[in-house]
FIKOLZA-1660 file (N, C-alpha, C; in steps of 0.1 Angstrom, whole numbers, plus 5000, padded with zeros to 4 digits):
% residues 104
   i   px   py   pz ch aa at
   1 5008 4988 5000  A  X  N
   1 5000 5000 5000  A  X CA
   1 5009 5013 5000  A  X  C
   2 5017 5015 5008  A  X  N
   2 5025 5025 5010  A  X CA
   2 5033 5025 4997  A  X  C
   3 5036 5016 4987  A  X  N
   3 5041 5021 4971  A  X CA
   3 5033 5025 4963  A  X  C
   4 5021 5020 4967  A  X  N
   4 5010 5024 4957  A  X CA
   4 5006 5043 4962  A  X  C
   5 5007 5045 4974  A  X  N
   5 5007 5058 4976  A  X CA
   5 5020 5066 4972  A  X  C
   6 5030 5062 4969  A  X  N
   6 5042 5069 4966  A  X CA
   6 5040 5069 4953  A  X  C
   7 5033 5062 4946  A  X  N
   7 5030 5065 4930  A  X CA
   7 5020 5076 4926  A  X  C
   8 5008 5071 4940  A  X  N
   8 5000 5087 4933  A  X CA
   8 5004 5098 4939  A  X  C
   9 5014 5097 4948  A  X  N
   9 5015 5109 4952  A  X CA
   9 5032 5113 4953  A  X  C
  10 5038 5114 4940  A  X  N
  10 5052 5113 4935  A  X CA
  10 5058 5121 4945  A  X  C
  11 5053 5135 4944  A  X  N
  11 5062 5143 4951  A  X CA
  11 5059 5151 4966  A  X  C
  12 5051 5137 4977  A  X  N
  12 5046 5139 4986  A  X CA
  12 5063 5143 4995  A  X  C
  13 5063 5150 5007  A  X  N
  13 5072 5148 5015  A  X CA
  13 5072 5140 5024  A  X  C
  14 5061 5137 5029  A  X  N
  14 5057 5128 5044  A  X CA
  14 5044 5116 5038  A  X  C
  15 5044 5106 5042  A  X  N
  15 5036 5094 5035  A  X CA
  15 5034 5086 5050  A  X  C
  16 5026 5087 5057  A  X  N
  16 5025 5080 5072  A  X CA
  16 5010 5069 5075  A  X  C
  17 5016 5057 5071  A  X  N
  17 5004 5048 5073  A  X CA
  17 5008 5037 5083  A  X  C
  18 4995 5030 5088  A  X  N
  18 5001 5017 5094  A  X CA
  18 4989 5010 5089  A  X  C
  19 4989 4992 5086  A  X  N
  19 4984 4985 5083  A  X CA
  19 4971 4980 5088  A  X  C
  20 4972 4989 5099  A  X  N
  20 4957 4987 5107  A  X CA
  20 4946 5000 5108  A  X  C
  21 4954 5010 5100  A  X  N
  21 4940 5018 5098  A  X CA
  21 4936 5023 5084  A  X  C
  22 4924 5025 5082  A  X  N
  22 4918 5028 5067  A  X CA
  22 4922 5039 5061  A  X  C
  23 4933 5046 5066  A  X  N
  23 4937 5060 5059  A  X CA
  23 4950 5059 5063  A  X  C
  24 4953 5072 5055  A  X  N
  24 4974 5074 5057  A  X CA
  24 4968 5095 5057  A  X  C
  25 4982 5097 5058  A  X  N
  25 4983 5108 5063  A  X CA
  25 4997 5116 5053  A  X  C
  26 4990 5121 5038  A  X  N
  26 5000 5128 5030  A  X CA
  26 5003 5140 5030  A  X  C
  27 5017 5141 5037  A  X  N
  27 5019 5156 5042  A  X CA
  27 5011 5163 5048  A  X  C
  28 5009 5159 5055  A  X  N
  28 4998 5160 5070  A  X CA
  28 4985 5159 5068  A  X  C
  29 4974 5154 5053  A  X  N
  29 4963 5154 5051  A  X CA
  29 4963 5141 5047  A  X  C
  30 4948 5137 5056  A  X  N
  30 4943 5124 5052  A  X CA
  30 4936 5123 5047  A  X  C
  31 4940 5108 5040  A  X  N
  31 4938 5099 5027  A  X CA
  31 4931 5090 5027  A  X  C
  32 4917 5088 5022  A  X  N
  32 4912 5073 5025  A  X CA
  32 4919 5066 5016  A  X  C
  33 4922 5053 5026  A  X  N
  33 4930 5041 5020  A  X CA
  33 4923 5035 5006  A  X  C
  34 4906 5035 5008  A  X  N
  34 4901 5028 4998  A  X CA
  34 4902 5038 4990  A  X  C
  35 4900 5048 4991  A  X  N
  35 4899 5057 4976  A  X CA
  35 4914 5058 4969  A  X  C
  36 4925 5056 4975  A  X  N
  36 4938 5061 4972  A  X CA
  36 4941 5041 4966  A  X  C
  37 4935 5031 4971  A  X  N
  37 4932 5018 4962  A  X CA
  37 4932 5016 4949  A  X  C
  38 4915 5021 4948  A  X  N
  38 4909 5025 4933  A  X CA
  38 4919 5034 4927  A  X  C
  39 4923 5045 4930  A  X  N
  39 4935 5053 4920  A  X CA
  39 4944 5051 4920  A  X  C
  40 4949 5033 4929  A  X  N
  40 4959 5029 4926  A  X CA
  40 4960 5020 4912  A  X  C
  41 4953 5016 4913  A  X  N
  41 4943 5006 4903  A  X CA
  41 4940 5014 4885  A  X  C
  42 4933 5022 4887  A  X  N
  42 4934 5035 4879  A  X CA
  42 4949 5035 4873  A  X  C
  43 4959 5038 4881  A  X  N
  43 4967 5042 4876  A  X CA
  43 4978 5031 4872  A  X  C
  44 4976 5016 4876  A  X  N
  44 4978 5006 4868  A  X CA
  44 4974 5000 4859  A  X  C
  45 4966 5005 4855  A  X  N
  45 4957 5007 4840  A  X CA
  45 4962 5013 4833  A  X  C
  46 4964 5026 4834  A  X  N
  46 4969 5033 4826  A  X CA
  46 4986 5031 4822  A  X  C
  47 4993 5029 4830  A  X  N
  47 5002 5022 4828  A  X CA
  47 5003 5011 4818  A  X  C
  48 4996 5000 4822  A  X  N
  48 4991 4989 4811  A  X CA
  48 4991 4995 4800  A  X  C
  49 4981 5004 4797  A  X  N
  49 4977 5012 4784  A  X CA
  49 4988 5017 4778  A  X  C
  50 4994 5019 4784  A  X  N
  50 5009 5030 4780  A  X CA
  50 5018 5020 4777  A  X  C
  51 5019 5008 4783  A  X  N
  51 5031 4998 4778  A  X CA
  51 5029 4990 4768  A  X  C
  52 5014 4992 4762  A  X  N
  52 5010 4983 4754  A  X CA
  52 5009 4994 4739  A  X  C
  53 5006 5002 4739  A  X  N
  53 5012 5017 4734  A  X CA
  53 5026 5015 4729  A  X  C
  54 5035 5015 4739  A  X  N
  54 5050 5014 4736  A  X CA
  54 5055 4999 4735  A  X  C
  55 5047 4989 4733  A  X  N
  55 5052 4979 4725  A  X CA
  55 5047 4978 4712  A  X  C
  56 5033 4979 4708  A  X  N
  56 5032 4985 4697  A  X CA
  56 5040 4992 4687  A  X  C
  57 5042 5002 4692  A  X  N
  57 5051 5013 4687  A  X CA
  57 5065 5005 4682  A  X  C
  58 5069 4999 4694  A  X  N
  58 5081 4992 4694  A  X CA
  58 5084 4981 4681  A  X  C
  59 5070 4973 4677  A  X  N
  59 5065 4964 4666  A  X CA
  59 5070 4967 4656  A  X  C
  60 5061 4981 4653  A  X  N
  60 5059 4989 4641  A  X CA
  60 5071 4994 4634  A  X  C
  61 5082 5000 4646  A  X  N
  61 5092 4999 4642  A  X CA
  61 5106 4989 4640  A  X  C
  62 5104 4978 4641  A  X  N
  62 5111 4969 4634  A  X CA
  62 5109 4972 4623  A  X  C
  63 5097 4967 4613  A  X  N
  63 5103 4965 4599  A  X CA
  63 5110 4979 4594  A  X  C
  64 5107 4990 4599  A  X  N
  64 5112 5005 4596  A  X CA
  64 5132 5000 4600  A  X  C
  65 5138 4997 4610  A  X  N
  65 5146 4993 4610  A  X CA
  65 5154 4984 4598  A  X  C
  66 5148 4973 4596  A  X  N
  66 5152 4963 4585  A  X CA
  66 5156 4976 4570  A  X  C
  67 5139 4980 4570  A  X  N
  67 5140 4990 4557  A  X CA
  67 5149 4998 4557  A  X  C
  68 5157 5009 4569  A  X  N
  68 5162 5016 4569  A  X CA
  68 5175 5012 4565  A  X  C
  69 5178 5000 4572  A  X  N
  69 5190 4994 4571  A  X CA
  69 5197 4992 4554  A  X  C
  70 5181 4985 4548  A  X  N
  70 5186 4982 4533  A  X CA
  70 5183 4997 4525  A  X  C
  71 5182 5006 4529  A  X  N
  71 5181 5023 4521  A  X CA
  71 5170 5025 4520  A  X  C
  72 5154 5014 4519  A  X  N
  72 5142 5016 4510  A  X CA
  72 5135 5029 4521  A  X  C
  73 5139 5036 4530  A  X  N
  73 5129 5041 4540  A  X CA
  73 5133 5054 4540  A  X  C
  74 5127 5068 4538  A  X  N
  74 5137 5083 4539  A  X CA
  74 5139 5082 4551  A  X  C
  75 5137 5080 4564  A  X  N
  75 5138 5080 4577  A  X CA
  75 5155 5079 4578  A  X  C
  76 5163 5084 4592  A  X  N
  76 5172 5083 4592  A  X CA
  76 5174 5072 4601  A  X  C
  77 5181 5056 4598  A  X  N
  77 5187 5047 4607  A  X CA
  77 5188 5052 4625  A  X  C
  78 5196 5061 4625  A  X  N
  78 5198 5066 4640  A  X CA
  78 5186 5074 4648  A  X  C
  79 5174 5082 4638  A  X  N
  79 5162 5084 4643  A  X CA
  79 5157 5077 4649  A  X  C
  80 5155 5065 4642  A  X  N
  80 5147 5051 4645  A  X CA
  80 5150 5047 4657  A  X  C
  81 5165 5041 4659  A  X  N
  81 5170 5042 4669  A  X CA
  81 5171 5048 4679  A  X  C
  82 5172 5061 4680  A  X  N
  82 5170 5068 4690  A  X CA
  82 5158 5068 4694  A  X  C
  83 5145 5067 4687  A  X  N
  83 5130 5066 4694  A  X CA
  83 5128 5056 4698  A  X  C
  84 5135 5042 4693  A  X  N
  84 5128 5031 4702  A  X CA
  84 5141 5026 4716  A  X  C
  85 5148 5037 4714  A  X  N
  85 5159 5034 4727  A  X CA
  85 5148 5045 4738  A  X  C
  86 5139 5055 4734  A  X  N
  86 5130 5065 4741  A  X CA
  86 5118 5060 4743  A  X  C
  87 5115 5052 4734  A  X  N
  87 5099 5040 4740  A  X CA
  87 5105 5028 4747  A  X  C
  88 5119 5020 4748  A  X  N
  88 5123 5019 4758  A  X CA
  88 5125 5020 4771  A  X  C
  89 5126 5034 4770  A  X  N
  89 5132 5040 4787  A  X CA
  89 5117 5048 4787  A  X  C
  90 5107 5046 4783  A  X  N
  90 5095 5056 4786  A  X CA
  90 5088 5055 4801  A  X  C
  91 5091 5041 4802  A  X  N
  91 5081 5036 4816  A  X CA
  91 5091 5042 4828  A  X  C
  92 5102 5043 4823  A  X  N
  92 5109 5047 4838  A  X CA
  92 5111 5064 4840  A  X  C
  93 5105 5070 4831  A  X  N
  93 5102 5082 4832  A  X CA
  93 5097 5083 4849  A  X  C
  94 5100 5094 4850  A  X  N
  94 5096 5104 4866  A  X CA
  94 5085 5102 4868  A  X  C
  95 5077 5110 4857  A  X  N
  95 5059 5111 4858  A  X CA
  95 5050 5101 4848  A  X  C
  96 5055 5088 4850  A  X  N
  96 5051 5080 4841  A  X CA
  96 5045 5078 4846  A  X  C
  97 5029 5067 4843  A  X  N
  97 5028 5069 4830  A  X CA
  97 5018 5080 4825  A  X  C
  98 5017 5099 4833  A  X  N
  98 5013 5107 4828  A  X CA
  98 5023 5114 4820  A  X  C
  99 5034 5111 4814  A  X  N
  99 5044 5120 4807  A  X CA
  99 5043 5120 4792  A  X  C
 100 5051 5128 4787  A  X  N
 100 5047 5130 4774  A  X CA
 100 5053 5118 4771  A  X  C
 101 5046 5111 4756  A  X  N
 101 5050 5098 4750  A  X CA
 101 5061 5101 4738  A  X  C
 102 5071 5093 4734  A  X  N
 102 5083 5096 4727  A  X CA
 102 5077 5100 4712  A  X  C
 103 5082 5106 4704  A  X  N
 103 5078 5105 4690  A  X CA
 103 5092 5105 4686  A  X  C
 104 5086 5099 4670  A  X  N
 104 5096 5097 4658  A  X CA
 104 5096 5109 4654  A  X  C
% end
């Protein structure tokens, strides 16, 4: 529970729960445990959504790779690569998964 509140609440300074009561206390204001659940939940969804997004993405760009490789594609080789080294590292972004998503 207490990681699931460090996710919705990235840049709390104080995070004070114990296992036996229905709320925590973020930076001195309290949190119902169940509600801060569901937007735990919520926000493992969207995550989901977002990795499934940047595997996709990730797909699509293989054959662009191959192409690039053999000349057929205007895109530049190192573009390519550089975006899917950035849909890569997307999930580990700070404000994932509300951050901006990589483009080509």
């Amino acid at each position: 529970m207490l990681d699931s509140l460090k996710i919705l609440y990235p840049n709390a300074q104080a995070i004070e729960w114990t296992p036996d009561d229905n709320f925590a206390f973020v930076d001195g204001n309290r949190v119902d445990i169940t509600q801060a659940i569901r937007d735990s939940q919520i926000v493992e969804e969207k995550k989901n959504a977002e990795r499934s997004w940047r595997d996709s993405e990730l797909n699509k760009t293989d054959l662009e790779i191959v192409q690039a490789l053999a000349g057929e594609l205007g895109r530049n080789l190192n573009a390519i690569k550089t975006y899917r080294q950035a849909l890569r590292d997307y999930p580990q972004q700070q404000d994932f998964p509300n951050g901006t998503r990589p483009t080509l």
